[in-house]
C-alpha positions as CSV (number, residue, x, y, z in Angstrom):
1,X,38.0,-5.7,-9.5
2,X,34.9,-3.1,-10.1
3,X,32.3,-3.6,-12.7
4,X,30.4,-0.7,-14.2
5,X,28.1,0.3,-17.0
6,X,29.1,2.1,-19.2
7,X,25.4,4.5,-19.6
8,X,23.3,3.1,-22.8
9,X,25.9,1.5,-25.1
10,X,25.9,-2.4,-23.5
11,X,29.6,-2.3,-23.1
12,X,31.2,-2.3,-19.4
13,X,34.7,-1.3,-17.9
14,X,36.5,-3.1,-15.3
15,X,38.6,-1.3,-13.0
16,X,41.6,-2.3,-10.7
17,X,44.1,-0.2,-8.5
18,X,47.4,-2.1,-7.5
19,X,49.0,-2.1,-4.0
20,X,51.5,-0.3,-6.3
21,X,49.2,2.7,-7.3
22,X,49.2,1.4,-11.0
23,X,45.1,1.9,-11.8
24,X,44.2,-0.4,-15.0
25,X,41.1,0.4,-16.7
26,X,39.7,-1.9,-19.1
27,X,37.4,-2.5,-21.8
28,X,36.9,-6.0,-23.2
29,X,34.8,-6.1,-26.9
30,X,35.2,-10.4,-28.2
31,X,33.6,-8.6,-31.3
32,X,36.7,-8.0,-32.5
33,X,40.0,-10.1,-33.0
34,X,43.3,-7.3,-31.8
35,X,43.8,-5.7,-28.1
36,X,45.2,-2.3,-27.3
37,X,47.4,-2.1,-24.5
38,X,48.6,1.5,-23.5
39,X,50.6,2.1,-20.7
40,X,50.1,6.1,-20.0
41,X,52.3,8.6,-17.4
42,X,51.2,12.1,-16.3
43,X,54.1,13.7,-17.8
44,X,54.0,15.6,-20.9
45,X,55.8,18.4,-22.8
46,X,54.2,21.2,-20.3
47,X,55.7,19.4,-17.2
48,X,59.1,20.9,-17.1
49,X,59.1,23.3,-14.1
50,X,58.2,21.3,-10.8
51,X,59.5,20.4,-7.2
52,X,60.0,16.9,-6.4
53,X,61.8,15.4,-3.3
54,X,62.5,18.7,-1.7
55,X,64.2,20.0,-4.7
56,X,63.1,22.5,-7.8
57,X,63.9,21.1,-11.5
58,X,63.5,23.3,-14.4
59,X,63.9,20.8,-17.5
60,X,64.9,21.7,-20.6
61,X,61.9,21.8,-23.3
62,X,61.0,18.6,-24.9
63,X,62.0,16.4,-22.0
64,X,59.1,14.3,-21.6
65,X,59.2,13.3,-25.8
66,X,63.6,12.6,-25.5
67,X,63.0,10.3,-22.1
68,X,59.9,8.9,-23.9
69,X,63.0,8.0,-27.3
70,X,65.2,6.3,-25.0
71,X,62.8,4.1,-22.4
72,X,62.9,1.1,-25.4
73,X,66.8,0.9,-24.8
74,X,67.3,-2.1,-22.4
75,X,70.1,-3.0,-20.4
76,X,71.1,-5.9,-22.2
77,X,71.9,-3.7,-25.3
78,X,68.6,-4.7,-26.7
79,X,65.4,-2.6,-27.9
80,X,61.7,-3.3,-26.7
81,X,61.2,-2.7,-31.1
82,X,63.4,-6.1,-31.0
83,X,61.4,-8.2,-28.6
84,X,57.9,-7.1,-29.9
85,X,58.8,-7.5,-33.8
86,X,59.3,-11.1,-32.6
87,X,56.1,-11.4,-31.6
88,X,54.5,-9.5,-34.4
89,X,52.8,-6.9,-32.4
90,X,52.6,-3.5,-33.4
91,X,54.2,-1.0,-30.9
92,X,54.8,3.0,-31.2
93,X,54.7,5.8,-28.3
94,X,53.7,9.2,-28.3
95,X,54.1,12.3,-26.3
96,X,51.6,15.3,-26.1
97,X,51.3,18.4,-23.9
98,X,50.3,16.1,-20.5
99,X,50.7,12.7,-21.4
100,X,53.6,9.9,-22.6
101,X,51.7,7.0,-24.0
102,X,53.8,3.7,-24.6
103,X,51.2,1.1,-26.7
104,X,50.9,-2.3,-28.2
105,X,48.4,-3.9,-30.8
106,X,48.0,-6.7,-31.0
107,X,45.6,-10.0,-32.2
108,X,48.1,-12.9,-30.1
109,X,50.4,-13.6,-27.2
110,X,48.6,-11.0,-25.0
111,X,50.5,-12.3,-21.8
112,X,53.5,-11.5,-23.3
113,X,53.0,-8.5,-25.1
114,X,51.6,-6.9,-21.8
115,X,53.8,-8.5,-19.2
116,X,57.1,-7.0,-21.9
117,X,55.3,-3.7,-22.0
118,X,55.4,-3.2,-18.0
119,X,58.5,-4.5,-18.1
120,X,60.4,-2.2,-20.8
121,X,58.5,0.9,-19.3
122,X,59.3,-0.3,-15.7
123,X,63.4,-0.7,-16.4
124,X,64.9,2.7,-17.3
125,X,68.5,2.1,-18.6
126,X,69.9,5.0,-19.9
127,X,73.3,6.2,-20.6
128,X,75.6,9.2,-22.0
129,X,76.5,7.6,-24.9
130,X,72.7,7.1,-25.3
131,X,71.6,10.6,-24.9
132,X,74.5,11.9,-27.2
133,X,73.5,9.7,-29.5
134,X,69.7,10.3,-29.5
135,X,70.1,14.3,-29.5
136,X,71.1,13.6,-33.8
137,X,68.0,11.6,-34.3
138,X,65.6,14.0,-32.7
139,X,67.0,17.4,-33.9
140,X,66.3,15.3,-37.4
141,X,62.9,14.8,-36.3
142,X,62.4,18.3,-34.9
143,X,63.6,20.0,-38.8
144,X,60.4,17.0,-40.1
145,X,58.1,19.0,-37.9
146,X,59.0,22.3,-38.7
147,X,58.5,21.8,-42.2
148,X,55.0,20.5,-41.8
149,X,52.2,22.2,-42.3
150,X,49.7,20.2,-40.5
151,X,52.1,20.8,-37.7
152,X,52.5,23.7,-37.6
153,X,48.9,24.9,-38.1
154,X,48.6,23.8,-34.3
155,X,51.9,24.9,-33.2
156,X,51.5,28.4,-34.5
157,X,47.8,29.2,-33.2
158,X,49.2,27.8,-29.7
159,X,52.4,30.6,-30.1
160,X,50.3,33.0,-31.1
161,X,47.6,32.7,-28.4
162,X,49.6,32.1,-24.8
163,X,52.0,34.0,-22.8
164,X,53.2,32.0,-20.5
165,X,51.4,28.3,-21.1
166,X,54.0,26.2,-22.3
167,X,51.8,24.6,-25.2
168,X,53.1,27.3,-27.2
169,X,56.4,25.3,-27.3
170,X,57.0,22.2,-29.6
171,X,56.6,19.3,-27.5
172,X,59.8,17.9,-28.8
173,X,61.7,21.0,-27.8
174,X,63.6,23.1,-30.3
175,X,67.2,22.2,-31.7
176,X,68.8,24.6,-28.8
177,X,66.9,22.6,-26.3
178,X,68.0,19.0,-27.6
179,X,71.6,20.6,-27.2
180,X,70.6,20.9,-23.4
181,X,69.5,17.7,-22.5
182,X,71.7,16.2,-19.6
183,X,71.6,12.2,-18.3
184,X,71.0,13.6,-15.3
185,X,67.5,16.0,-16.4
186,X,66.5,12.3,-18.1
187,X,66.3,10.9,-14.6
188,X,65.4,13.5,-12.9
189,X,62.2,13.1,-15.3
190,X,62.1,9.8,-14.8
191,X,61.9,9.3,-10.8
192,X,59.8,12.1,-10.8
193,X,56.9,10.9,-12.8
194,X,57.2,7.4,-13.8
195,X,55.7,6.0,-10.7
196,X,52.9,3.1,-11.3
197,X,50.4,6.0,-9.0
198,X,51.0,8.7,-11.4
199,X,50.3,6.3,-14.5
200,X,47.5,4.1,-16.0
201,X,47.0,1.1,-17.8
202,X,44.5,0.9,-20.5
203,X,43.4,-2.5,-22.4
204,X,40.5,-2.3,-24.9
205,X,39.5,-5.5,-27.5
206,X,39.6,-8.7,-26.8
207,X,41.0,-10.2,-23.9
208,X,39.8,-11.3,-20.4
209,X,40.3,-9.1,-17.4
210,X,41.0,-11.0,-14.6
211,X,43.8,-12.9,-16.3
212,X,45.0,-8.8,-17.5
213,X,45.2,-8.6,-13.9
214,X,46.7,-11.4,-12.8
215,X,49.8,-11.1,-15.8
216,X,49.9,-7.1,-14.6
217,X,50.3,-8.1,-10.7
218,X,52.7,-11.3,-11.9
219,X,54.6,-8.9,-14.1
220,X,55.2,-6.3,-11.5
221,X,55.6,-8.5,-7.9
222,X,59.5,-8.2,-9.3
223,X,60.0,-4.4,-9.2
224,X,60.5,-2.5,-6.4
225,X,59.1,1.4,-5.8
226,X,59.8,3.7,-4.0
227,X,57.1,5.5,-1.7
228,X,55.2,7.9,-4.0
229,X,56.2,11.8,-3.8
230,X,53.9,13.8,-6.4
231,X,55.8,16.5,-7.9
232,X,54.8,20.1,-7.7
233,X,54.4,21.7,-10.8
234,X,54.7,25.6,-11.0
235,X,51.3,27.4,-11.6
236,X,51.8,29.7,-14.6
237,X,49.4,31.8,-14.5
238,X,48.6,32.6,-18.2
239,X,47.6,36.5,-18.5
240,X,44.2,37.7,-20.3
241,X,46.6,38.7,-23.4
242,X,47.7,36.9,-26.3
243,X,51.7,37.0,-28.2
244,X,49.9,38.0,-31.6
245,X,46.9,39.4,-32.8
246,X,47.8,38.6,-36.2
247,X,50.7,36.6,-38.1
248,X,51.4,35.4,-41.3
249,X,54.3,32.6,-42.6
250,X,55.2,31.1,-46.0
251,X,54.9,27.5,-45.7
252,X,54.5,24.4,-48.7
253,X,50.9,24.8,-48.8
254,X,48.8,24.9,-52.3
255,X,46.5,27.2,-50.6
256,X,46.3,29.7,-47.7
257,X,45.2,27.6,-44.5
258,X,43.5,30.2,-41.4
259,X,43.3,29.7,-38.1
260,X,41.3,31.9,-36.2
261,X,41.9,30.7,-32.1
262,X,40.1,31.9,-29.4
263,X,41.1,32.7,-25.8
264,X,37.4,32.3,-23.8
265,X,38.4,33.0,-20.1
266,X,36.6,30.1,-17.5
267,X,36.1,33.0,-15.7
268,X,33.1,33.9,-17.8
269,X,31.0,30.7,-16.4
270,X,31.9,30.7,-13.1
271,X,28.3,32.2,-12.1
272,X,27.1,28.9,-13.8
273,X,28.7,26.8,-11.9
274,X,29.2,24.2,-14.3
275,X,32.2,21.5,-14.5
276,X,34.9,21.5,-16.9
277,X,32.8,18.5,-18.9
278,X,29.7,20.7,-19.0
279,X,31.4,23.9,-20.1
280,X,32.9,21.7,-23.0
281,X,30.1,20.0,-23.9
282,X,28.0,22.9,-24.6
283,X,30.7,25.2,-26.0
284,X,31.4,22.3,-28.6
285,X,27.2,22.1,-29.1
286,X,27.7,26.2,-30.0
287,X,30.5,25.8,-32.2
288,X,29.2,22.9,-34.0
289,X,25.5,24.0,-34.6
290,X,27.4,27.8,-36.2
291,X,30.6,26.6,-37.7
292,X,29.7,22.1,-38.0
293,X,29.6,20.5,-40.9
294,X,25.4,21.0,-40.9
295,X,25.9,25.0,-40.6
296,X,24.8,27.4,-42.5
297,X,27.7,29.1,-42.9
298,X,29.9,26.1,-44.0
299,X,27.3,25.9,-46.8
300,X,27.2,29.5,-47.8
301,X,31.1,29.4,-48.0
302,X,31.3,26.2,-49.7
303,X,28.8,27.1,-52.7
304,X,30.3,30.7,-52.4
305,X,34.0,28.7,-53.5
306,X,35.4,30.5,-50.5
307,X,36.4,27.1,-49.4
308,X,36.6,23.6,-51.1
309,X,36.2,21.7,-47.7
310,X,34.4,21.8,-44.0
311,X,35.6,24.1,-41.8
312,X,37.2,22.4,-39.1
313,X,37.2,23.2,-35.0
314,X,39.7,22.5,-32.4
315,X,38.8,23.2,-28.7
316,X,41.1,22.4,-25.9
317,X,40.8,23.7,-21.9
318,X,43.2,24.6,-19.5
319,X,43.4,25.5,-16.2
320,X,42.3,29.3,-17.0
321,X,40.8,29.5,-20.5
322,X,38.9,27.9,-23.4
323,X,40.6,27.8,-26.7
324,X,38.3,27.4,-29.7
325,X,40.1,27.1,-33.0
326,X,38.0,27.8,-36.3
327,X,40.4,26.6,-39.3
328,X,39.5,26.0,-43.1
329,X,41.7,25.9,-46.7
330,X,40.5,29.2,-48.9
331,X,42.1,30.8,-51.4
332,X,40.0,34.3,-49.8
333,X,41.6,34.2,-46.3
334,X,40.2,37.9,-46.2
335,X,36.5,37.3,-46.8
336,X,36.7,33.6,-45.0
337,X,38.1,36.0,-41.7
338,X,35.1,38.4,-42.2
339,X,32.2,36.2,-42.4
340,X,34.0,34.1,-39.4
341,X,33.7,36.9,-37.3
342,X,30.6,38.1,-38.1
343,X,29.3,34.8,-37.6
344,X,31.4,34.9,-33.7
345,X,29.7,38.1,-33.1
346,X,25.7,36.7,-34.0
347,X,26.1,33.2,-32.7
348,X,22.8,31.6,-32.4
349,X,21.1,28.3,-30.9
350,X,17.7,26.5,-30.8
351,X,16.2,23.8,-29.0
352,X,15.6,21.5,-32.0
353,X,19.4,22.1,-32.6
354,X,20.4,20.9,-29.7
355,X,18.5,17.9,-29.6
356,X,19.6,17.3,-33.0
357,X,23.4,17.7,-31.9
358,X,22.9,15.8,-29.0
359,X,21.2,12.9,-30.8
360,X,24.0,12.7,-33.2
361,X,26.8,12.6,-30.4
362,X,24.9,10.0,-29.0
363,X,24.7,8.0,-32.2
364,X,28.0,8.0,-32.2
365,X,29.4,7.5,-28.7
366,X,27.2,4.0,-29.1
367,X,29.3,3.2,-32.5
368,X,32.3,4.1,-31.4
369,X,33.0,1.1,-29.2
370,X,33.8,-0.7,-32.2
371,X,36.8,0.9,-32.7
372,X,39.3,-0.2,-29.8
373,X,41.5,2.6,-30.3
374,X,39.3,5.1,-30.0
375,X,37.7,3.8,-26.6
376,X,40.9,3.8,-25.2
377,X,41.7,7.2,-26.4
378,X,38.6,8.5,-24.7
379,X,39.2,6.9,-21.2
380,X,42.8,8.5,-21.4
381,X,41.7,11.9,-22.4
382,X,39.2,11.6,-19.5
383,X,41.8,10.4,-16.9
384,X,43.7,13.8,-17.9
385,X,41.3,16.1,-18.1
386,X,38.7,14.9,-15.0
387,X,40.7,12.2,-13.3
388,X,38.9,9.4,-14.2
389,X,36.6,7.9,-17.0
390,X,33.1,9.0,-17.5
391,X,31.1,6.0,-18.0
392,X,27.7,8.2,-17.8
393,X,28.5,10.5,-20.5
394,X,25.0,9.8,-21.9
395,X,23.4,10.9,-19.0
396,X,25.9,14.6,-19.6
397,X,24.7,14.3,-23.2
398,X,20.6,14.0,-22.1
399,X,21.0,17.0,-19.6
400,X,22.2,19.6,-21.8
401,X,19.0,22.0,-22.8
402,X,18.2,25.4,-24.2
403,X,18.1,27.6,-21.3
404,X,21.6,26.8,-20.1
405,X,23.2,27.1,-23.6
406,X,21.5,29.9,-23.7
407,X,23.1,31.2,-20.4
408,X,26.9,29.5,-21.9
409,X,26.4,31.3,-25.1
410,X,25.6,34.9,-23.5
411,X,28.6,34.6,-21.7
412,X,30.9,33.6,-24.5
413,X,30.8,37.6,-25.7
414,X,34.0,38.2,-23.8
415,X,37.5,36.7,-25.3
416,X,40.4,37.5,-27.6
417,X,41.2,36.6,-31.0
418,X,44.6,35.6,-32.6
419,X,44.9,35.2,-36.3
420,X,47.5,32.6,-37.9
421,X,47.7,32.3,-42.0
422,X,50.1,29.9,-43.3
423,X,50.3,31.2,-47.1
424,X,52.2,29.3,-50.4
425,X,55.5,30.3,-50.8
426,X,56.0,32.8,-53.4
């Protein structure tokens, strides 16, 4: 097992690979009472076109969230919801764009909260019968999205903005896609990406490692897996265009919410030569120190009674582009569009804004290892997006200066814009 540091904050991770592949990555706090266990796979709502084994598999849309329903259906006619409300332990899963996360919290019985977890996710039993009658429960659940506004805030900037990225889709699939959905595209999904080498084991709160560990390699010693074939997945190749410059939709809103979504091409930076961390960091220092809840603008807007609340960012980065999300609640979508882009076109920096940024992310990466949840969302969003956690983040944080912001921000000039207005119904 491998000990290390985590930079400045006085906490430590402990790492372990399996004979199996499984990697566990844990972070043990005894100032608190609970544990988190999650039990994360590779696979997410964008993985749906890929070659595995030989053969090429186009899945139908919202795959990765319909295998993700049925894995809690055991063979002995049982749920996994049975055996952990037993125990007491809160359990729930989630699928996003490139992850399926299965988790338990807990404060008791860790050894058999963890050793059941690896052993519901690690027995796939599914059936016709059970796929016929899952498609009713999540077409229900698909119509629940649809409706929502917070939903479909993201959904509708990611339609508007990509081509051919399949984050434009619901990661639940649509109705006509639920209708699809074979036995056999369920397994398919299944052998393909549910191998302990493509998935991770997180545990943050308090527990002891080595007995994590020694339960995980217990646990497992009775499964058998196959030798590990990593699928292919299709390269898509998302063009410098977006599906809509502009769109608006009636929605149950009290007030019109924007979006206004960026499509920054990597491209830009390349002559930097900075990493994907980097290039976030400091196009997140940007945003924050012209659009943050310190900026002028936000103030200007909020005394104006052009909005009655922050303005809130989004930024996520895929394999070709940056997309930067400026969102807010105004009842003057025209002017809040206006001074937004104004503002995009005369970004500024300075060096004491940086370092106040900086010290304030800082501040906060130390406190945030109170909260169990978050550290273990952190490690997973690093394992997805750089292939393993970052335990020196501080020293990322202490790097970033003036003359390379200065360098990211001259560079930002280039990108397209893509509008989305979710207005009250009349």
């Amino acid at each position: 097992m491998k000990r290390t540091t985590i930079k400045k904050t006085g906490e430590h991770v402990y790492t372990e690979i399996l004979k199996n592949g499984l990697q566990i990555i844990m972070v043990p706090n005894d100032k608190v009472k609970n544990y988190y266990l999650t039990l994360n796979t590779k696979f997410g709502s964008i993985h749906t076109d890929f070659k595995y084994n030989g053969k090429n598999y186009k899945l139908p849309k919202g795959t990765a969230h319909f295998l993700e329903h049925l894995l809690f259906n055991m063979p002995d006619g049982t749920s996994a919801h049975d055996y952990f409300s037993q125990l007491g332990s809160n359990i729930n899963a989630f699928t996003s764009y490139d992850i399926t996360c299965y988790e338990v919290y807990s404060n008791n019985k860790f050894k058999e909260n963890l050793s059941y977890l690896l052993k519901y996710v690690y027995t796939p039993y599914f059936t016709k019968e059970l796929v016929s009658g899952e498609k009713g429960i999540i077409t229900e659940e698909i119509k629940m999205i649809s409706d929502n506004p917070a939903s479909e805030i993201v959904y509708g900037m990611f339609r508007n903005i990509f081509i051919k990225d399949e984050r434009q889709y619901l990661i639940s699939g649509t109705v006509e896609d639920i209708k699809k959905m074979t036995l056999e595209d369920i397994y398919a999904a299944y052998n393909a990406f549910y191998h302990p080498e493509n998935m991770f084991l997180i545990i943050t709160g308090n527990f002891k490692p080595e007995e994590a560990v020694a339960i995980t390699i217990n646990t497992l010693k009775n499964f058998e897996f196959p030798k590990y074939n990593k699928p292919i997945l299709k390269e898509k190749n998302e063009p410098y265009k977006v599906k809509n410059n502009y769109l608006e939709k009636e929605m149950n809103v009290d007030k019109e919410k924007v979006t206004i979504c960026l499509k920054i091409p990597k491209s830009n930076f390349k002559s930097l030569k900075l990493s994907d961390l980097e290039l976030r960091l400091y196009i997140n220092l940007i945003i924050r120190i012209n659009f943050g809840a310190t900026s002028l603008l936000k103030e200007e807007l909020l005394s104006g009674g052009i909005i009655t609340d922050s303005i809130s960012t989004f930024m996520t980065l895929t394999e070709e582009y940056i997309i930067e999300a400026i969102m807010a609640s105004t009842e003057y979508p025209d002017y809040f569009i206006k001074r937004i882009n104004e503002t995009l076109k005369a970004l500024t920096i300075s060096k004491e804004e940086i370092n106040r940024k900086v010290n304030s992310s800082l501040s906060n990466l130390i406190m945030s290892f109170d909260e169990i949840e978050l550290v273990s969302a952190d490690i997973g969003e690093d394992i997805i997006n750089y292939g393993k956690y970052i335990t020196d983040i501080y020293n990322y944080y202490k790097k970033l200066n003036i003359e390379v912001a200065e360098a990211v921000l001259k560079n930002m000039k280039k990108y397209l814009v893509a509008i989305t207005i979710l207005k009250p119904k009349e």
